[in-house]
Each structure stands twice: as structure tokens, then as C-alpha cells.
C-alpha positions in Angstrom: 162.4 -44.1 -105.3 160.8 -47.0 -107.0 164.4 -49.0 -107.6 165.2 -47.8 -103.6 162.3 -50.0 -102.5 162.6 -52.6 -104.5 166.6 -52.5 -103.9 165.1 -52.1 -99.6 162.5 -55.5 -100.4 164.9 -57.6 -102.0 167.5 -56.9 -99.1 164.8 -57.3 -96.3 163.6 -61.0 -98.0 166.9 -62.4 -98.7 168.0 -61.4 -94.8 164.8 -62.9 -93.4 164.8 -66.1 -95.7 168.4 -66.3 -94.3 167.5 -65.9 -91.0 164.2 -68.6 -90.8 164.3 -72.3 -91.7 161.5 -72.1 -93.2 159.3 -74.3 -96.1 161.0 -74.2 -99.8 159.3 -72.4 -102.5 158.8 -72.8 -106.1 161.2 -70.4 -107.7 159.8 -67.0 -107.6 157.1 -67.6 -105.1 155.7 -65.8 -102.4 153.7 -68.1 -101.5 151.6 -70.9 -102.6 147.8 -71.7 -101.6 146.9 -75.1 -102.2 148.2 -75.0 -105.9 148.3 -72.3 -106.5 151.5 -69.7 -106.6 151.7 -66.2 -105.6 154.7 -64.7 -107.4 157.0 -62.6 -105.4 156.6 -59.9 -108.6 153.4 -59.2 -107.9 153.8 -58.2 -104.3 157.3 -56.3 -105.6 154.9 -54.7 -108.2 152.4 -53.3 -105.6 155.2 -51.7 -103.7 157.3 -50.6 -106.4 154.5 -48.3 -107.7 153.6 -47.0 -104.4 155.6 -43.1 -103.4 157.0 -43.4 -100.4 159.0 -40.2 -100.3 156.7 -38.7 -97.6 157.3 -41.8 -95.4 161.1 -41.6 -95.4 160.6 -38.0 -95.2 158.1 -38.5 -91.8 161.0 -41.1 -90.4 163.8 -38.7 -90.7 162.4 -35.9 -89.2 161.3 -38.2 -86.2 164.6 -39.0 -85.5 166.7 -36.8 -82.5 168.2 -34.1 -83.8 171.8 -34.9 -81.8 172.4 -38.2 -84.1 175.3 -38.1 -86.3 174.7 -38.7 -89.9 175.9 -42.1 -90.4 173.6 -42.9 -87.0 170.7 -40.9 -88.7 171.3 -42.7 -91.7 171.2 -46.6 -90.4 168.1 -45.8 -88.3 165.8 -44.4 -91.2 167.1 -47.0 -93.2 166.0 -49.5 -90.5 162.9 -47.6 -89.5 161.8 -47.2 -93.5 162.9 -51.3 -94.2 160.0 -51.7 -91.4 157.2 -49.7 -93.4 158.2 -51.3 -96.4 158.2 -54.9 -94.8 154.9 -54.2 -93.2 153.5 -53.2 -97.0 154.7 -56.3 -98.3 153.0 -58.5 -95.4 149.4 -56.7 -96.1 149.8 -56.7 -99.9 150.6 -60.5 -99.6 147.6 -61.1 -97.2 145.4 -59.2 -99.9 146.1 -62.4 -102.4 146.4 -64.8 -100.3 142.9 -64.0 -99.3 141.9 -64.1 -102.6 142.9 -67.4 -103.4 141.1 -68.7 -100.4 138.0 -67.3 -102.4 138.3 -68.8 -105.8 138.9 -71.8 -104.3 135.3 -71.7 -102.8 134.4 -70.1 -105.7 135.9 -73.1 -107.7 134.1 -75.5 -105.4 130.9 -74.1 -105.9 131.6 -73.7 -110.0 130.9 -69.7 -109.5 133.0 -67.1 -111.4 132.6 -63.5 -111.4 131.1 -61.6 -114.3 132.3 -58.3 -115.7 129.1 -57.1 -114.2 130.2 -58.4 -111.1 132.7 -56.5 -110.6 131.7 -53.5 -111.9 128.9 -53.7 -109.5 131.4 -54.5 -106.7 133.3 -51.7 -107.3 130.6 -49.4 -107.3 129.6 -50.3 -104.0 132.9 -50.4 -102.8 133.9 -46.8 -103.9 130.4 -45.8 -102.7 131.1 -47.4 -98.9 134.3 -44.7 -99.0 132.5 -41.6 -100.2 133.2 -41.9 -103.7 135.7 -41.5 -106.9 136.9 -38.4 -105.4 138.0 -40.1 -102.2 139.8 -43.2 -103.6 143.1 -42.1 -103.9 143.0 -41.1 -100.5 142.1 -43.9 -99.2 144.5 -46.0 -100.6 147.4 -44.2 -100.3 146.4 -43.9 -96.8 146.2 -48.0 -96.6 149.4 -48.4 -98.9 147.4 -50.0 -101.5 147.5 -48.9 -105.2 144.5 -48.9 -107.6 145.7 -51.7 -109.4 145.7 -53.7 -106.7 142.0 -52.2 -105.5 140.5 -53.6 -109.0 143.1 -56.8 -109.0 142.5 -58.2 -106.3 140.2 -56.1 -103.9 137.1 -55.8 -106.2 138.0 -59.2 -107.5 137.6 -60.7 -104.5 134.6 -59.0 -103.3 132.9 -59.6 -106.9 133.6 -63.5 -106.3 131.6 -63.3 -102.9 128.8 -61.4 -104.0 128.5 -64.3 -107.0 128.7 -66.7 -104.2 126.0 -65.2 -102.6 123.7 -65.1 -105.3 124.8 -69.2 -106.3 124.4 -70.0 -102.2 120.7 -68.0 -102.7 119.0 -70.0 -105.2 116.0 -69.6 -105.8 115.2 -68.3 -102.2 112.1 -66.2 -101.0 111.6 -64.6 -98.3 108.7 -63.3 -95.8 108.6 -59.4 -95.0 106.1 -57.7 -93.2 105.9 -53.9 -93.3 104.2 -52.0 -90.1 103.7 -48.5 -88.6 103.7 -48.0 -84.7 103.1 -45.3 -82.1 105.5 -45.5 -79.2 104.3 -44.0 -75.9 105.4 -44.6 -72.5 102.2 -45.7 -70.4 99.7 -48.0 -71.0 96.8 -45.8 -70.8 98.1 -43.6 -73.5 98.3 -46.3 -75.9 94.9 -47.7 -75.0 93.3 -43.8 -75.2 95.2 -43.8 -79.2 93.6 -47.2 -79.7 90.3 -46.1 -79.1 90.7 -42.9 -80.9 91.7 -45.6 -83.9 89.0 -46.9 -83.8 86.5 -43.5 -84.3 88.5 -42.7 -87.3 91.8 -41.0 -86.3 94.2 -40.6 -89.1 97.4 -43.3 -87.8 99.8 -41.0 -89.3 98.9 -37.6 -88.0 98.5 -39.4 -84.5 102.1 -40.7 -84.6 103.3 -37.5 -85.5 102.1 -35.6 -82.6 102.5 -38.5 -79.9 105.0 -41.0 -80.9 108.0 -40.9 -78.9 110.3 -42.9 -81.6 112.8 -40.3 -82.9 113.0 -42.8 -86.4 109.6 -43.1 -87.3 107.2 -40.6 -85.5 107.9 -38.0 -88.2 107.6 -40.7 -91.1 103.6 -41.2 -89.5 105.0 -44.0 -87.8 106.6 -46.0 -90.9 108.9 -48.7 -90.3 110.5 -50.9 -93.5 109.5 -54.2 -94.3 111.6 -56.9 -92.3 111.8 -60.5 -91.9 110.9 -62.6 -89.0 112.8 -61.7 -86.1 113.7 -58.0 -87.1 112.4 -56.5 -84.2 112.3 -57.2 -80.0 110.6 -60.2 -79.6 106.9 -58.7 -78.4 107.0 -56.1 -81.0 107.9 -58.8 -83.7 105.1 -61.3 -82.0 102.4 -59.0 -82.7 103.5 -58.2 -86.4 103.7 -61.6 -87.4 100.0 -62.3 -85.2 98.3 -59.2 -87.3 96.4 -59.4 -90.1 96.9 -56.7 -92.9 94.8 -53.7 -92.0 94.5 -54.9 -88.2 95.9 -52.1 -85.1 97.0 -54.3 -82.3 98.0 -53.0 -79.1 98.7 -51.7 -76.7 102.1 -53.7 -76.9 104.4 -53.8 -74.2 108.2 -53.8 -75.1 111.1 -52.8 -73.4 111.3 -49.3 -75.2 107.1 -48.7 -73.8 103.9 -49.3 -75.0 103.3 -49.8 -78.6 100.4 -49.1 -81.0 100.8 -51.0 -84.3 99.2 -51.8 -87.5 100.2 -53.6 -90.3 100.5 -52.2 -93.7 101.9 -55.0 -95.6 102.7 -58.7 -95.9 105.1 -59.9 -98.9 107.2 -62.3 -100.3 110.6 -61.3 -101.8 112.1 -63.6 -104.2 115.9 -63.9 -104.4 116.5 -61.0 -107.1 114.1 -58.5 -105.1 116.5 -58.8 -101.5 118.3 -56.5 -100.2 122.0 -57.0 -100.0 121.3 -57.0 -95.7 118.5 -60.0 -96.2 120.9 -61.7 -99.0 123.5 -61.8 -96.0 120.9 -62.7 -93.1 120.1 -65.9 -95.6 123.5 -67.1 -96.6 126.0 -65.7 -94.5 126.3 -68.2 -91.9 127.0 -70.9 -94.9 129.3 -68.9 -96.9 131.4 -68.4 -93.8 131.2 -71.7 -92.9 132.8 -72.7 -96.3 135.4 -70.1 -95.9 136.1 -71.8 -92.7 136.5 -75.0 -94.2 138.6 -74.3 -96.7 141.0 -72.2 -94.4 141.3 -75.7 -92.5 141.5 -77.5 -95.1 144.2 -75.8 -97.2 147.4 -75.2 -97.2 149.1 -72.3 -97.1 152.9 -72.0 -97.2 154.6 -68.3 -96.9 158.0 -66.9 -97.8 159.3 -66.3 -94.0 160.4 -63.3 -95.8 156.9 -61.8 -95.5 155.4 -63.4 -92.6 153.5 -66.8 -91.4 150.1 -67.7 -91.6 147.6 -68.3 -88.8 144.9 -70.8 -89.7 143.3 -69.1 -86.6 139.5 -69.7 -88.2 138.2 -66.7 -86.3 141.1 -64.5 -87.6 143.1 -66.0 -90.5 145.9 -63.9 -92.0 149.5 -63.2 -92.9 151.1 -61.8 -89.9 154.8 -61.1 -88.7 157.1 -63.7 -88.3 157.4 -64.5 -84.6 160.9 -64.4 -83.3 162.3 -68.1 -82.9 164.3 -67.5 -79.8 167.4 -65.5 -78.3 171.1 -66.4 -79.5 172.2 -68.6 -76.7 174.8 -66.1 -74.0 178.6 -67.0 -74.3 180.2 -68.9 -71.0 181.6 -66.6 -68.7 185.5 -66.6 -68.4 186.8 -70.5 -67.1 183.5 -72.2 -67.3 182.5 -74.8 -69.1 179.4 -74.3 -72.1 176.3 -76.6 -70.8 173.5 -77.9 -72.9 171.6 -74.2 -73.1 175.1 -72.9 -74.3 177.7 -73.5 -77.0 177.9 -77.5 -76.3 178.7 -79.4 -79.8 180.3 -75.9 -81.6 183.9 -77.4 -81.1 185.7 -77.1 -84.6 183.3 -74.1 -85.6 180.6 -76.5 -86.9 177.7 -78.0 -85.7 176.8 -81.6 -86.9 173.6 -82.1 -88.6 171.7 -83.4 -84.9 173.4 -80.9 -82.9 172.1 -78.6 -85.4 168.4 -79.8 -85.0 168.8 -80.0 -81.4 169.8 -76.0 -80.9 166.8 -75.3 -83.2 164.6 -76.9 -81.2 166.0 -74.9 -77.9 165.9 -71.5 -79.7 162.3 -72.5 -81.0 161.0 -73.1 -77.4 162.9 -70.1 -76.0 165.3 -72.1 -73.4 
């Protein structure tokens, strides 16, 4: 199975590289980012040690059931060089996008740790359910584990160092409250008042707080910066002084009865991974966007092109450059959109330039 796709890759690159005038390669290459080279090995190494018996299998028993063999045989072939073209294309996309991060990485003279990306890892496993559902997962996306610690959990252990270098020494305001959400006015001004005579917060929450999330916690919210919650809820949080019930508070969910529990300041090591993301976020992906801009990226046609779209960069299929021009019709004469300039069998090296740029605009 393993020499069939690499037998299917090879044929599928050296057709397409054929095919597309594309940008030369150092020997070898898949593609280059900036300086730096993506060997085609590596991308024929992910796919090599990836079964793909159940795919062929899935792609011949689609097929009708009238076809010949040899018809049965050249569709699967070219329904299965498709799957394994599409693998290649994702599996490049994977480095490629890692390259785009060491080179911010580099810029900002961060390197991952082993503790990074242990701790990436973890996390990442963690976000799918767990060891147990790995494989799974990644035989479901085509990717082998390999290239999950390779290049996956490398690059996601070289953005959470850049988060932490992009942090600093930052700090950060949080203020914890409880509330009790009713829906009229008078409610929340009859809880106030009972407040005030010494009714327990949490046991009034409990029984009259309509906020599925907190009325069972006595009201609790968690601590959250400026801005965490809708705007006349968040005014009154960051008016309050610890201890203090405010209220009633008018937002659009009702009428609120709050009191703060808590006013702190987190320093960088403290923050949650959410508030580490709400600091630096908008810079790191501005520097990913620079560097997308500013780079170059050149791609083996054999695997794809790359869109510098900043919104949405990545490897994708190559785009088709244009229909073959149609033969004249019996007794008349080839015009410019036809065969012009093919007398002798060959094209001079103008002509040549000139029908690529027809194909490439589609005329």
C-alpha cells in the first residue's frame, strides 16, 4: 500500500509539474518559505505512512456496478489519485504554516521549550477528548502522529511562547461579582431592601434569580476584566466598591441586583489562557499578518498555490489556467483564439508566451 501511494504521488506531481509553468524549485523542494525549504520527502513521508486501504476500498464500491473492469479500474485509480493529491495539499499547508511561525518566532527571538510543547500537547489532546481519541481523529483528518507532534504541537507550542514573550510583564484588572436577575423593577428593589435587613445574597439568588448560570451557584459569576459583561451590568461592577449591593440595574436580559465580592490584579503568570488571548491577540495576529505579506512563498504546482489572502492564507488547489483552444472547423482558417503560429508543429518562443497568456485569461 505504502509503495502504491508513493508510486500514485510521484505520478500525480510529475503530471502536474508538466502540466503548469510554474516557479523553479531547489532540487527536492516542495516548497520554499522565505529561506527556508520544505522537502518533498517530508510531505511523501506523511502520506506514505498513512493506510489508505479503506479509502480505495470506499472508492470502488462507489463506483456503478455495470462498469467493465478496465473502466472500473481507471476511475478508482483517478478517484483515489484525488484523495491522495488532496492529502498532500493539507499535509503541505501544515508546514508551510509552520514556517510562517518560526519566522515570527525568529523575529521576536522566542523558541519553544520542551515544556512548551509538552504543555501544548496536553491541551491539544485535551481539546479532542483525550489519548484515547487521537488516533481517531487523525486518521479521520489524514494526519499521522508524527506529523501531530512535528509540526502540529510544534507550531502551537511556538504561539503559546509568543504569547507569553508578546505578555511581558502584563497585569491585569478583574473584578468578581454575584447578581440576582429578575424581570421587573419592583422585584429587584423589594430584594434590595430585604439586603439591606440582613438577607443572606446567596439563598435569595437561589430562590429568585432567573439566570440559569449562576442562580444555583448563590448568584456567582467569575472574575472578568473590563468589558466582560453588557455594558450597564459592567458599568455598575466597575462603579461598586467591594462589599457594596448596587441595583436595581437595568440590562437588556432584566433588572439586576449585584454586589461585588472582589477586586484583583492578575499578573501575567496568574491569566488565564482566554485573558492571555484578549491581551495579545490582536498583535500576534497582526504580526502573522505581516509576515504573510511580507514573505514569500513559492509552491510546487504539483501540490497547489498559495493565497496570501490575509484573512484566509493557505495552500489550495491549483486553479485551472484555461481550456485547450477548439480545432477549426473543416475549410476555415485558425484565427488568433485558435491554432494561429502552430505551422511546422512548433510554436516560437513569443507565440508560445502569447497562447499562455490567452489560456491564462480564459479567451
Amino acid at each position: 500500500m505504502r509503495t502504491r501511494v508513493r508510486t500514485l504521488a510521484a505520478a500525480l506531481s510529475a503530471a502536474l509539474l508538466l502540466a503548469a509553468c510554474g516557479p523553479v524549485l531547489p532540487g527536492g523542494a516542495a516548497a520554499m518559505v522565505g529561506d527556508a525549504r520544505i522537502p518533498r520527502a517530508e510531505v511523501e513521508r506523511a502520506i506514505a505512512a498513512l493506510d489508505l486501504a479503506a479509502d480505495r476500498a470506499a472508492i470502488e464500491e462507489s463506483l456503478p456496478a455495470d462498469l467493465n473492469p478496465a473502466e472500473r479500474r481507471a476511475q478508482a485509480d483517478a478517484q483515489f489519485a484525488t484523495v491522495v493529491q488532496d492529502l498532500q495539499r493539507r499535509t503541505l499547508d501544515l508546514y508551510i504554516r509552520l514556517e510562517i511561525v518560526r519566522i515570527v518566532a525568529e523575529e521576536e527571538g522566542v523558541e519553544a521549550t520542551d515544556v512548551d510543547r509538552a504543555e501544548a500537547r496536553e491541551l491539544l489532546v485535551e481539546s479532542i477528548g483525550g489519548e484515547d481519541q487521537l488516533e481517531g481523529v487523525l486518521t479521520q483528518s489524514g494526519f499521522t502522529e508524527d506529523l501531530f507532534d512535528e509540526v502540529i504541537v510544534e507550531q502551537e507550542a511556538l504561539i503559546a511562547a509568543l504569547r507569553t514573550a508578546l505578555l511581558g510583564d502584563a497585569e491585569l484588572e478583574v473584578r468578581e461579582p454575584r447578581h440576582i436577575l429578575v424581570e421587573d423593577e419592583a422585584e429587584a428593589q423589594e430584594i434590595v431592601d430585604l439586603l439591606a435587613g440582613g438577607a443572606d445574597f446567596a439563598s435569595l439568588a437561589e430562590e429568585r434569580s432567573i439566570d440559569p448560570g449562576s442562580a444555583a451557584e448563590g448568584g456567582a459569576l467569575e472574575a472578568a476584566p473590563r468589558g466582560a459583561w453588557l455594558q450597564e451590568f459592567d458599568d455598575a461592577v466597575w462603579t461598586a466598591e467591594v462589599g457594596e449591593v448596587v441595583g436595581p440595574v437595568q440590562t437588556q436580559a432584566g433588572f439586576h441586583v449585584i454586589e461585588l465580592l472582589s477586586a484583583d490584579t492578575l499578573d501575567a503568570e496568574q491569566l488565564p489562557d482566554e485573558q492571555v488571548q484578549q491581551l495579545v491577540g490582536g498583535e500576534l495576529d497582526a504580526r502573522f499578518v505581516a509576515v504573510v505579506a511580507d514573505t514569500e512563498v513559492v509552491v510546487d504546482p504539483a501540490f497547489g498555490e498559495w493565497s496570501q489572502d490575509p484573512n484566509d492564507p493557505s495552500l489550495r488547489p491549483l486553479q485551472p489556467v484555461g481550456q485547450a483552444p477548439d480545432l477549426p472547423a473543416p475549410g476555415e482558417e485558425p484565427g488568433l483564439d485558435g491554432l494561429e503560429g502552430l505551422e511546422g508543429g512548433e510554436l516560437t518562443e513569443e507565440e508560445l508566451e502569447e497562447l499562455l497568456e490567452q489560456l491564462e485569461s480564459g479567451s
